[in-house]
C-alpha positions as CSV (number, residue, x, y, z in Angstrom):
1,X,-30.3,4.8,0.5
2,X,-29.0,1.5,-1.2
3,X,-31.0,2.7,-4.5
4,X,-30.2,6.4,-4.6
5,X,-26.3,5.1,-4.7
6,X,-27.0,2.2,-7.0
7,X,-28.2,4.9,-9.6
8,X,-25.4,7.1,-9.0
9,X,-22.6,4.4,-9.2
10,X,-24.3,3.7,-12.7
11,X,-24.3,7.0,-13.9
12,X,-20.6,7.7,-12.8
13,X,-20.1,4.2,-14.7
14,X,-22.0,5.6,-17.6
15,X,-20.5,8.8,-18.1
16,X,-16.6,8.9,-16.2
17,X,-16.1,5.3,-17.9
18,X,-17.7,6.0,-21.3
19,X,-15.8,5.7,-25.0
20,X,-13.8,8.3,-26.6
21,X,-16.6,10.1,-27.9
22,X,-17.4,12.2,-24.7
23,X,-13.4,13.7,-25.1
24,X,-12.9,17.2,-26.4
25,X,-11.4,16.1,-30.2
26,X,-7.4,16.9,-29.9
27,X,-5.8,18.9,-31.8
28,X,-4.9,17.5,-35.4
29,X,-6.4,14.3,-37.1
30,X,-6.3,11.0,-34.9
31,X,-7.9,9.2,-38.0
32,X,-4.2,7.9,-38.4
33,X,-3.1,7.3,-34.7
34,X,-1.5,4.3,-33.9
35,X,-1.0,2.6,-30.4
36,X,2.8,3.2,-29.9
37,X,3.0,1.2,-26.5
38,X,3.8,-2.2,-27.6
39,X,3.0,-3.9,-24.1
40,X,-0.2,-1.5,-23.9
41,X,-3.0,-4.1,-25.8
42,X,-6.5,-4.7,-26.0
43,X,-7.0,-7.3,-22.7
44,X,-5.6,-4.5,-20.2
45,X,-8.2,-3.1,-18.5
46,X,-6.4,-0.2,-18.2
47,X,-6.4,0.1,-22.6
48,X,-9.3,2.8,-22.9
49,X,-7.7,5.4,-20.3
50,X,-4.1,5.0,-21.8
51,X,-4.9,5.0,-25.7
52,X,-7.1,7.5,-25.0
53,X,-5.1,10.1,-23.1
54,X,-2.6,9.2,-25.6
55,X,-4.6,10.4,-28.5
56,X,-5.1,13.5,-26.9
57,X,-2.0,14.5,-26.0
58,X,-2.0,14.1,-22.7
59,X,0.0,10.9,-22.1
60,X,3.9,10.7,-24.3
61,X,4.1,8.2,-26.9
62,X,7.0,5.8,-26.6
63,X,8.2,1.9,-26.9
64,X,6.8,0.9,-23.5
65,X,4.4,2.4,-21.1
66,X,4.9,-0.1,-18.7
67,X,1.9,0.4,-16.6
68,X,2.7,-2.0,-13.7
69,X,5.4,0.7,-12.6
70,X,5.1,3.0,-9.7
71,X,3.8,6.7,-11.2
72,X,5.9,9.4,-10.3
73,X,5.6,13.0,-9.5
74,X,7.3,14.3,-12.8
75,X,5.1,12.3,-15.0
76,X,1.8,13.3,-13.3
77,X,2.4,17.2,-13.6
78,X,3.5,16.5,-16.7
79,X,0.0,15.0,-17.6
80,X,-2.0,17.3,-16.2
81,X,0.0,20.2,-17.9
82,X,0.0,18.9,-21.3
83,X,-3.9,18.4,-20.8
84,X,-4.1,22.1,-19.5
85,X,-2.3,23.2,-22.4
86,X,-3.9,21.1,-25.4
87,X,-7.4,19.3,-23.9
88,X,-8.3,22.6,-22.0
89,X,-6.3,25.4,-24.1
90,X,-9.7,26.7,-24.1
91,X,-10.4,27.0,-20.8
92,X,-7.7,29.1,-20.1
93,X,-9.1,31.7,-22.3
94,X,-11.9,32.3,-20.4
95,X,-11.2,31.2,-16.3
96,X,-9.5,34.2,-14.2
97,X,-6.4,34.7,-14.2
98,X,-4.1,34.0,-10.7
99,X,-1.0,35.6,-9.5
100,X,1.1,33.2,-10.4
101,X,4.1,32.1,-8.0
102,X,7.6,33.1,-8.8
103,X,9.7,30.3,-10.6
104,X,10.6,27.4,-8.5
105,X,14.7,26.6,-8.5
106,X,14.4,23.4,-8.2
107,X,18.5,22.0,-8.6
108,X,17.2,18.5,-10.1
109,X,14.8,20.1,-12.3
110,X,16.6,22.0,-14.9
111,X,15.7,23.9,-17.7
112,X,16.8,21.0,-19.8
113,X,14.4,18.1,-18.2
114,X,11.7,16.7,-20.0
115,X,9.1,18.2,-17.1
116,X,10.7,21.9,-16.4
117,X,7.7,23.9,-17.9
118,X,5.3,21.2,-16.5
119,X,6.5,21.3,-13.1
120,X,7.0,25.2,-13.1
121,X,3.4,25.5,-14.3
122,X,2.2,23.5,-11.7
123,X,4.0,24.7,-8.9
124,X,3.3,28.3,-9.6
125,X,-0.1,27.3,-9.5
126,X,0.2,25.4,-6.6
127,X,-1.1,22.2,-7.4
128,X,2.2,20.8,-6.1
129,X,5.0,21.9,-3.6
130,X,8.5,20.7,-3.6
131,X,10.1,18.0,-1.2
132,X,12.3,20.3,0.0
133,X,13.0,23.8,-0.7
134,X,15.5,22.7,-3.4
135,X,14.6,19.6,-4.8
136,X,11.3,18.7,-7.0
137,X,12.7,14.9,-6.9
138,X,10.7,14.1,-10.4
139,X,11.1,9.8,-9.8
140,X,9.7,10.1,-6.6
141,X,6.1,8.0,-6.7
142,X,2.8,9.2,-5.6
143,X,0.6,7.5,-2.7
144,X,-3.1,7.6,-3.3
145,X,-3.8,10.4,-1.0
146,X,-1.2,12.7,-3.0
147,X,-2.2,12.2,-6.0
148,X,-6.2,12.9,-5.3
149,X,-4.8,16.2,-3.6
150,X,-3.4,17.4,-7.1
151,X,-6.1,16.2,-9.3
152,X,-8.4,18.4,-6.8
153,X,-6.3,21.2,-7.1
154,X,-6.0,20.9,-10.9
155,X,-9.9,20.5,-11.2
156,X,-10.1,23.8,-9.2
157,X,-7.7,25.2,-11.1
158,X,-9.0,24.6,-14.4
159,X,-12.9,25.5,-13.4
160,X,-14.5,21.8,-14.0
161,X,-17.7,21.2,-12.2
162,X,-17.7,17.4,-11.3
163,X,-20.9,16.3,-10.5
164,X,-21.2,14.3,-7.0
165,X,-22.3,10.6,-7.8
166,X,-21.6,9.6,-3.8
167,X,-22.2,11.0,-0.8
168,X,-19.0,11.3,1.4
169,X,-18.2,8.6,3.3
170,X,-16.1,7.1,6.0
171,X,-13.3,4.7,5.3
172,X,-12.0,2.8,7.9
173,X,-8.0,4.6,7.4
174,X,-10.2,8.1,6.5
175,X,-8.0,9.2,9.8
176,X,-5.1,7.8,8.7
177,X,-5.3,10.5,5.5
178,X,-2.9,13.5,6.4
179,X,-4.8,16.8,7.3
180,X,-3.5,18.1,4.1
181,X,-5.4,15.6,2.2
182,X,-7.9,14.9,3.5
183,X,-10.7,17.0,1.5
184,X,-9.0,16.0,-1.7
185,X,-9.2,12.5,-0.9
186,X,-12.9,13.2,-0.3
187,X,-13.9,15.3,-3.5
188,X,-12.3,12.7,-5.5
189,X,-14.3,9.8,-3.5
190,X,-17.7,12.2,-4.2
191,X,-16.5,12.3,-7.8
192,X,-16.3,9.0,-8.5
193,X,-13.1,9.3,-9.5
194,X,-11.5,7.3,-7.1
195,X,-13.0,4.7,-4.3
196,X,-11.8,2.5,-1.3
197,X,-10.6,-0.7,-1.5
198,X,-13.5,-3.6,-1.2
199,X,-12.8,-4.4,2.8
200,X,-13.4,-0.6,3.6
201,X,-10.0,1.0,3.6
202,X,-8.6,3.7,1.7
203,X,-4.9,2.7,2.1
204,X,-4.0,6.4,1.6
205,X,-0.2,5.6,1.6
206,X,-0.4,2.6,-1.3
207,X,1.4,3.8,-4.6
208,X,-0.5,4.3,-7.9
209,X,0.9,2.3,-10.8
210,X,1.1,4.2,-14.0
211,X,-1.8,2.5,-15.3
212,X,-3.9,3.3,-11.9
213,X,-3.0,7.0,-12.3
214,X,-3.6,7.2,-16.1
215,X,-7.6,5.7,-15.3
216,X,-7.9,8.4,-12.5
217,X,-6.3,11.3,-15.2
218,X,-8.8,10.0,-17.8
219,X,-11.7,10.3,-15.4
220,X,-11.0,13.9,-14.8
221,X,-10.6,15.0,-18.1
222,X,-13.9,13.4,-19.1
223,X,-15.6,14.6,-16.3
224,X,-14.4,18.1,-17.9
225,X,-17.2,17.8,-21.0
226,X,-20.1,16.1,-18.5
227,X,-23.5,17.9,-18.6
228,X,-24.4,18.2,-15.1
229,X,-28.3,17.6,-15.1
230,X,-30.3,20.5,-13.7
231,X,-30.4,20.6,-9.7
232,X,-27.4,17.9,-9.0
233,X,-24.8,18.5,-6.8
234,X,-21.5,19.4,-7.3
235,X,-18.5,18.7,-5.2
236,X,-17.0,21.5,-3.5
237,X,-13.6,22.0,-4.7
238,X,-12.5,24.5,-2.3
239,X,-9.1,23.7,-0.3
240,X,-10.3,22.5,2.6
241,X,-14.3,22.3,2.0
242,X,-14.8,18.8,3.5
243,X,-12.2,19.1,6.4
244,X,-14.7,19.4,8.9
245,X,-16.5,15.9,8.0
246,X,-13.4,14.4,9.6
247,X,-14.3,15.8,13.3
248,X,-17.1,13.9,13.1
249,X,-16.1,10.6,12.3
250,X,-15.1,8.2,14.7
251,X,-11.9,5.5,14.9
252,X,-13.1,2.7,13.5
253,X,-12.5,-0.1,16.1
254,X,-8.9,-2.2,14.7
255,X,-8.4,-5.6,16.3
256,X,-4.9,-6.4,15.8
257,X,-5.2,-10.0,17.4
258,X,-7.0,-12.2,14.2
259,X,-9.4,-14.4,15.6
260,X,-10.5,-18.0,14.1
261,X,-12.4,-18.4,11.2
262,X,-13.2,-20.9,8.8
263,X,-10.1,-22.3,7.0
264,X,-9.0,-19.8,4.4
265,X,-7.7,-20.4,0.5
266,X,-4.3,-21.7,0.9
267,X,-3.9,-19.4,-2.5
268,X,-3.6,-16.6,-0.1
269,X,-0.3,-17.3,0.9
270,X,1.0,-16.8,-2.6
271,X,1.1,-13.3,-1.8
272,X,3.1,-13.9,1.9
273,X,7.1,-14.2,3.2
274,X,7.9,-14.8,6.5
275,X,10.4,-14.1,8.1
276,X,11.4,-16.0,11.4
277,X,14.7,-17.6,13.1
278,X,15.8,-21.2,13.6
279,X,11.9,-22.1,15.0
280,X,10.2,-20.6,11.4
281,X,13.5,-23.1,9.7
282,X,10.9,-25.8,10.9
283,X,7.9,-24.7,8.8
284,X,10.2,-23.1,5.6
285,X,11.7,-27.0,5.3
286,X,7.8,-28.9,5.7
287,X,6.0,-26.1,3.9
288,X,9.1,-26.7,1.3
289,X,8.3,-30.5,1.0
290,X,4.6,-30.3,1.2
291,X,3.9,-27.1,-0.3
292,X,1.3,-26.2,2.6
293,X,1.1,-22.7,2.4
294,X,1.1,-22.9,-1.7
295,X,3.9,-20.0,-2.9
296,X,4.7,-18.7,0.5
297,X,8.2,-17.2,0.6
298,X,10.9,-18.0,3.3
299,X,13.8,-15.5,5.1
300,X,14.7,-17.2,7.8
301,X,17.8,-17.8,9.2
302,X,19.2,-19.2,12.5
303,X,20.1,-17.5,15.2
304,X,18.7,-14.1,13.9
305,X,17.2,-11.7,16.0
306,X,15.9,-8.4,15.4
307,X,19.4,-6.7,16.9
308,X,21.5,-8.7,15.2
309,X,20.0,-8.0,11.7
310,X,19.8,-4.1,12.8
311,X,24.3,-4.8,13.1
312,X,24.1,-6.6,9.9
313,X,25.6,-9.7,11.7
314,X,22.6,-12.4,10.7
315,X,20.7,-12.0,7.8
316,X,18.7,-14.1,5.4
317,X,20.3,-15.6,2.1
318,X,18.1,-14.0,-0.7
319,X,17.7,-15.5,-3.3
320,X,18.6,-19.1,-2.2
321,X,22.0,-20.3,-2.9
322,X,23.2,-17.0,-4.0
323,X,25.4,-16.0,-0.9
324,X,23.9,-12.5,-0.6
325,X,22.2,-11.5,2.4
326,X,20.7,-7.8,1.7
327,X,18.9,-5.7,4.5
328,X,15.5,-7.4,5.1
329,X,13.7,-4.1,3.4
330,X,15.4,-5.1,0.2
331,X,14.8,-8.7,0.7
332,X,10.9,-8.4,1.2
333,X,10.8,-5.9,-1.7
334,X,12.2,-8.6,-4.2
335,X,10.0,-11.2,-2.8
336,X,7.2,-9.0,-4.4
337,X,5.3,-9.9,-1.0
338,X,2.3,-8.0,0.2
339,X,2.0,-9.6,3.3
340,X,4.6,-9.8,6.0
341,X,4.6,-13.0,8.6
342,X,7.4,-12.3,11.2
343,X,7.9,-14.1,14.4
344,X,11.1,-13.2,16.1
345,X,12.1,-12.6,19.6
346,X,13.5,-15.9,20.9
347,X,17.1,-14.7,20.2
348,X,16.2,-11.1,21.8
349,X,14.4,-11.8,24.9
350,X,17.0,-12.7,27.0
351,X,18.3,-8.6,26.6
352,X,15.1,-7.9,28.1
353,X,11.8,-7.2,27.1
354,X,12.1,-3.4,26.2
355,X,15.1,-3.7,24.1
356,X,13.9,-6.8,22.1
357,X,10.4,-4.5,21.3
358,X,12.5,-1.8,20.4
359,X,14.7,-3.3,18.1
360,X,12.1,-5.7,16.8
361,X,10.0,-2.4,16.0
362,X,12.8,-1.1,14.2
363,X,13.1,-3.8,11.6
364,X,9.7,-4.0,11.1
365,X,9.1,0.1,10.5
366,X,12.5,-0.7,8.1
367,X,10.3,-3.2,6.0
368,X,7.7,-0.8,6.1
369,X,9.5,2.1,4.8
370,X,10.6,0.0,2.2
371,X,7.7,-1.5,1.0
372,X,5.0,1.0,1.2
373,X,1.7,-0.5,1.8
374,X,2.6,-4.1,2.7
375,X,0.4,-5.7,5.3
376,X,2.4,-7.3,8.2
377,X,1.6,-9.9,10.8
378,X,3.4,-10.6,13.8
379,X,3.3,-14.0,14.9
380,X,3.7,-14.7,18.9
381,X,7.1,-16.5,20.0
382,X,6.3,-20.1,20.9
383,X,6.6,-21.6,24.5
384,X,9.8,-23.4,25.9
385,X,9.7,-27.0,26.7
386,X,9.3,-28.2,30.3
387,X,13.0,-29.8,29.9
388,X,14.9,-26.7,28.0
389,X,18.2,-26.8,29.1
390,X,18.0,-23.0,27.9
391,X,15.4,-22.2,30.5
392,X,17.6,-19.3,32.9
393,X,15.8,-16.3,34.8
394,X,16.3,-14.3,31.6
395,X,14.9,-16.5,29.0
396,X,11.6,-18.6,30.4
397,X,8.0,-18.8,29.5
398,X,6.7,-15.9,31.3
399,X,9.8,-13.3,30.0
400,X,7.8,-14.5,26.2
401,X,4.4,-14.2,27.3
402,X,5.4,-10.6,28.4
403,X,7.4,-10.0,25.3
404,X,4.2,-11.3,23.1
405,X,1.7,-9.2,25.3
406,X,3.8,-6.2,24.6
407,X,4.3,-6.7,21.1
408,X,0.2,-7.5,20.8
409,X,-0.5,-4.1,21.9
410,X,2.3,-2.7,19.4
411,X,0.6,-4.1,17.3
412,X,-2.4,-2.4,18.2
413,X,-0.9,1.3,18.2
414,X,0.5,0.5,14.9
415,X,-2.7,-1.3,13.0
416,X,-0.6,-4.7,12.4
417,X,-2.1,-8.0,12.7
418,X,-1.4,-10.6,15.8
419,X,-2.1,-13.9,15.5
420,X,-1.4,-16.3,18.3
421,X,0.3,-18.7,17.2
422,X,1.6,-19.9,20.3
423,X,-1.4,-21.0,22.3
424,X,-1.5,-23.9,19.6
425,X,1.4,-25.4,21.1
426,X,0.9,-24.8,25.0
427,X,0.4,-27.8,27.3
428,X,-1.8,-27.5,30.8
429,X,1.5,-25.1,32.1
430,X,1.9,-22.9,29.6
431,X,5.3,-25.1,28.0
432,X,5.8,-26.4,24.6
433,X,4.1,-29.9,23.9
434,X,6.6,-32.5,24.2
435,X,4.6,-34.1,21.0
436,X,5.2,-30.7,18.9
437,X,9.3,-30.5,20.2
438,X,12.1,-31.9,17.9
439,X,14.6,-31.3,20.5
440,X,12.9,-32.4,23.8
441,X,15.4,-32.4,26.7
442,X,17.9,-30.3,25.1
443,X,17.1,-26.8,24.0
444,X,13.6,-27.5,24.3
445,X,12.2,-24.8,21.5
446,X,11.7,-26.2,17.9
447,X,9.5,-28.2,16.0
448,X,9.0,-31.6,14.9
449,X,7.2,-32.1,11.2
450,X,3.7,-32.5,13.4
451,X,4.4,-29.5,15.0
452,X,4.6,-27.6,11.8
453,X,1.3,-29.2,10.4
454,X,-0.9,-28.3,13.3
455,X,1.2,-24.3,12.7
456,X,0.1,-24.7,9.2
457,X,-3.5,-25.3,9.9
458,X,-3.7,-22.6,12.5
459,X,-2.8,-20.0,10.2
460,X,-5.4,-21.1,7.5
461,X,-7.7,-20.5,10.3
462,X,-6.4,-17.1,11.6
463,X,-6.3,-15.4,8.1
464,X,-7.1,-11.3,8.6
465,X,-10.7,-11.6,6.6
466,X,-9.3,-7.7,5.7
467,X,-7.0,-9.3,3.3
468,X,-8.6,-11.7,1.7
């Protein structure tokens, strides 16, 4: 099995990833072309697919192509119908002709925008609907699974065979893929012309960069002038054809708690911002002074709690020293993080367990929305010291172990990661180490500068392996 895909992988390499030569020659001479993207050069690993769509027609020549930005849905319909009207103007000649939709009237598509006749070409041949019955919404960006839905449709449309280099298979998110995605995502995975990530997901909701969505429009349009070899297989690209496979396939088991491993690269943190209340202060000031967990970013704040950032009454100072406090979405987003640390609760608990969940569920699905495909982690709330003077029936040891049990199995439901941060710092009783506790016999809940080494060294050791 290991061979037969071995040999496929190299031929989709050999023929989806080849030079120039396997394109249809564009219209007019290129003999004179030059690059006109000055930040579009020679080290990208995205400078074949660009220059060469370019070339062809396909991609608009201007200053900048500035291929680490989000793709959006006018630019990909524009693509695909300047490719449908120069690359394939052929194949239009000879496919059958459709009944074509009426018009859209879209109100922020007008006739005078750049992608009118592209998006009215490719909604009227439904490779692409509207977001609502009115609006096109043009800047929008794509996800993964959307955009392998409209290549499909467009490969359908325009009567390309693509040869099958893989057979389907399973990612660990396949059921996370919406229904009406789902086969596209898999004739495009068949294709070769787009794959999982390298710990097994899919990550059907990540963006495409501009420069991610130019390889995957390359691909199909050299895949357009492929000699399929007598007797391969082609993928099916009926709507629907490979909606069935899902039935079969079974939830791959998620653990959201992250067990121990061996000590992970401290580099991984570069990538991480946590967010946390007075108790995370603790580790932003010793990871500040040592630099422990390498470029880790800090929004933390005393005294915050998921409610009263929900009122807008606490929020973290972003950036440092500037006095503004933005919603935490926004905040994250211009961290550039990718992974989300959060441990709050302390500050909530005391409201009851439901309504601390419900708010701290809140803030996190308003990170999420925000930040599309950012991983998050949800640290347990730490123990109370034996001597806490804020120990009261409402706020005590076994009100946060059921907080943190109900938040583990949140984080279940919701794929998130759990680590456990708190059974680092428990005694024989279930309370704070008086060695770990900076204010021992007063409010009994934060941390010395030991206290925030041994946190340090347990989260090197309780890295998710799924994002390394």
């Amino acid at each position: 099995m290991w061979v037969k895909q071995a040999i496929s992988w190299f031929l989709v390499f050999m023929i989806l990833f080849s030079s120039a030569s396997l394109l249809r020659e564009p219209a007019g001479s290129t003999e004179d072309w030059e690059n006109p993207y000055i930040d579009v050069t020679q080290d990208l690993w995205s400078y074949q697919y660009i220059t060469e769509l370019n070339k062809a027609g396909v991609l608009p020549s201007s200053e900048k192509f500035q291929g680490q930005e989000e793709e959006t849905r006018g630019n990909l319909v524009l693509y695909l119908y300047n490719m449908d009207q120069g690359v394939f103007k052929d194949r239009k000649k000879s496919r059958d002709k459709k009944k074509e939709k009426a018009a859209p009237n879209f109100t922020d598509v007008t006739k005078d925008s750049p992608y009118y006749d592209a998006v009215c070409w490719a909604y009227q041949n439904g490779l692409v609907g509207g977001t609502t019955e009115t609006t096109f919404a043009p800047e929008h960006s794509l996800t993964r699974e959307q955009v392998c839905t409209v290549v499909a449709r467009f490969a359908a449309l325009e009567e390309i065979s693509l040869l099958q280099v893989v057979e389907p298979d399973q990612f660990k998110d396949s059921l996370y893929i919406d229904e009406y995605a789902r086969s596209g995502v898999t004739a495009c995975q068949m294709a070769g012309i787009v794959k999982g990530y390298d710990n097994g997901f899919f990550q059907p909701d990540n963006t495409l960069t501009r420069e991610e969505c130019a390889a995957v429009v390359y691909r199909v349009m050299t895949a357009a002038d492929m000699e399929i070899p007598e007797g391969s297989a082609v993928v099916d690209l009926t709507e629907g054809a490979y909606d069935s496979l899902y039935d079969n396939y079974q939830d791959i088991t998620f653990t959201a708690l992250v067990p121990e491993t061996e000590e992970g690269p401290v580099t991984f943190f570069d990538q991480a911002v946590f967010i946390g209340d007075s108790i995370s202060m603790t580790l932003e000031a010793y990871c500040g002074a040592s630099g422990a967990l390498g470029g880790a970013k800090f929004l933390c704040a005393g005294s915050m709690s998921p409610t009263n950032m929900l009122t807008g009454k606490i929020l973290p100072e972003y950036p440092k020293g500037s006095g503004q406090k933005p919603a935490i979405g926004d905040s994250v987003a211009a961290t550039g993080a990718k992974v989300v640390y959060v441990m709050l609760g302390m500050d909530n608990i005391a409201y009851g367990v439901e309504r601390a969940t419900k708010d701290y569920l809140t803030i996190l699905n308003q990170i999420i929305e925000k930040n599309p495909g950012v991983q998050i982690v949800v640290q347990s709330v730490t123990p109370m010291a034996d001597s806490s003077t804020s120990y009261s029936e409402k706020l005590n040891n076994e009100q946060i172990n059921a907080f943190n049990e109900t938040m583990k199995a949140y984080c279940q439901d919701n794929r998130w990661y759990y680590v456990n941060v708190a059974e680092a710092f428990k005694d024989e009783k279930g309370f704070l180490k008086k060695e770990y506790c900076s204010d021992y016999g007063s409010m009994g809940m934060h941390f010395t500068y030991e206290g925030a080494k041994i946190w340090v060294q347990y989260l090197k050791t309780h890295i998710p392996q799924d994002l390394l």
